[in-house]
N, C-alpha and C positions, 0 to 999 in steps of 0.2 A: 226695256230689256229685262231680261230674268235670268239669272243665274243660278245653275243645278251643280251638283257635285257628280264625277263623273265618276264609277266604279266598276266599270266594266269596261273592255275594247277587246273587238274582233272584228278582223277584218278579214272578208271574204273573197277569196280568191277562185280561180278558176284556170284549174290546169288538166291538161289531156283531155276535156270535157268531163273531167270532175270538178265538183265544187266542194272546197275545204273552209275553213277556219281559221286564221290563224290568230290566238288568242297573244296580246299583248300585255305583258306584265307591266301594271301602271302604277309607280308608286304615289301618283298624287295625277289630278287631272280637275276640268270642269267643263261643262257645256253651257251654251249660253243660247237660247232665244231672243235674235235680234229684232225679232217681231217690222219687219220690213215688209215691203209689198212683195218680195219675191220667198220667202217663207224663210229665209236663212238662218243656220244656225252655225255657233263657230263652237269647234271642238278645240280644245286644247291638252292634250296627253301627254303629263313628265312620265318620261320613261328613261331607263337605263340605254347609254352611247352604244350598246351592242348594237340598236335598232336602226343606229344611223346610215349605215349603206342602205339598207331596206327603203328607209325613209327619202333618204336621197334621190334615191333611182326615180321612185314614182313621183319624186317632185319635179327632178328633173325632165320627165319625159310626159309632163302637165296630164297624169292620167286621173280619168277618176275612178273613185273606187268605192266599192257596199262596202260602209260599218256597220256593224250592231255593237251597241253600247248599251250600259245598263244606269240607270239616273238612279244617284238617291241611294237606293239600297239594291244589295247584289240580289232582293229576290224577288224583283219588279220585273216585270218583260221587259227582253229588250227590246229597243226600238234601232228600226233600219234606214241609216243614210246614206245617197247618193254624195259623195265629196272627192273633195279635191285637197291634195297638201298643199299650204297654201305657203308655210314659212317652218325651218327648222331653226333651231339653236343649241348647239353644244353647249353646254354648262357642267364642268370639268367633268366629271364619270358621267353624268347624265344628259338630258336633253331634252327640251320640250317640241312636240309637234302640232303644229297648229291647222285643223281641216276648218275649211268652212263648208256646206251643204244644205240640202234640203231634205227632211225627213220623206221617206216613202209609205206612205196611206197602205198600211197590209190590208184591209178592211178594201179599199178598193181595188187591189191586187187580188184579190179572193173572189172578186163580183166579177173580176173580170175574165179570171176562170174557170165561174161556173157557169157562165155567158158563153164564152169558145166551147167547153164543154158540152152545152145544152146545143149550140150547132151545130157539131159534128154531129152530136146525137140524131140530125136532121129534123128539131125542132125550127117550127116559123110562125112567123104571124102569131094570131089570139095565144096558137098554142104554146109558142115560145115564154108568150107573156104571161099564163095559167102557172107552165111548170116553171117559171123562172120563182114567181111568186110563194108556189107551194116550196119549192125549193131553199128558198131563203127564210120561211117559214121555220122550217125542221133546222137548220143553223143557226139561227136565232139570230138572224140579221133584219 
């Protein structure tokens, strides 16, 4: 396993068919790569008890949910996880929330919309395969 320092948390939400952010103010955190066959990783967020209904609710109602967090230093990309809250704990003002997850491949989220993309466009066959190539060229994939 490997342990990173955790400096960023946002979590993405999705209301009225918008999609928002909602940044959490973390005074201390870590993420951890458990390096397992299923790719998981476990977030851990001390944040201030204001967060705890928030936190609650989506624990309670076993959802998951997109993070973007930032490893390390605040001017890294962040990276995006599928998770789930797994456990809370009030710690008298404050509170730790504990996801575990699987990170999301944007690099494959990107192939895969320039793939639907290059369909609609009514690309097929050789030709699909030409402009997917030239395509991914000029992005420097």
């Amino acid at each position: 396993m490997k342990t990173f320092k955790l400096v960023s948390l946002d979590i993405v939400e999705e209301k009225n068919e918008d999609i928002t952010q909602r940044r959490i103010k973390l005074n201390d955190g870590l993420i951890i790569n458990r390096e397992d066959d299923r790719g998981r990783w476990v977030i851990e967020a001390y944040v201030h008890n204001e967060y705890e209904n928030f936190f609650q609710e989506i624990l309670t109602n076993s959802e998951e949910v997109m993070i973007q967090v930032k490893i390390t230093k605040s001017s890294n990309r962040p990276a995006t996880f599928l998770a789930k809250v797994i456990d809370t704990n009030v710690i008298g003002e404050d509170m730790n929330v504990i996801f575990m997850g699987t990170m999301v491949d944007r690099r494959q989220e990107n192939i895969e919309k320039m793939l639907k993309s290059l369909l609609d466009e009514g690309y097929q066959g050789e030709e699909l395969l030409e402009e997917f190539k030239r395509r991914g060229e000029e992005a420097g994939t």
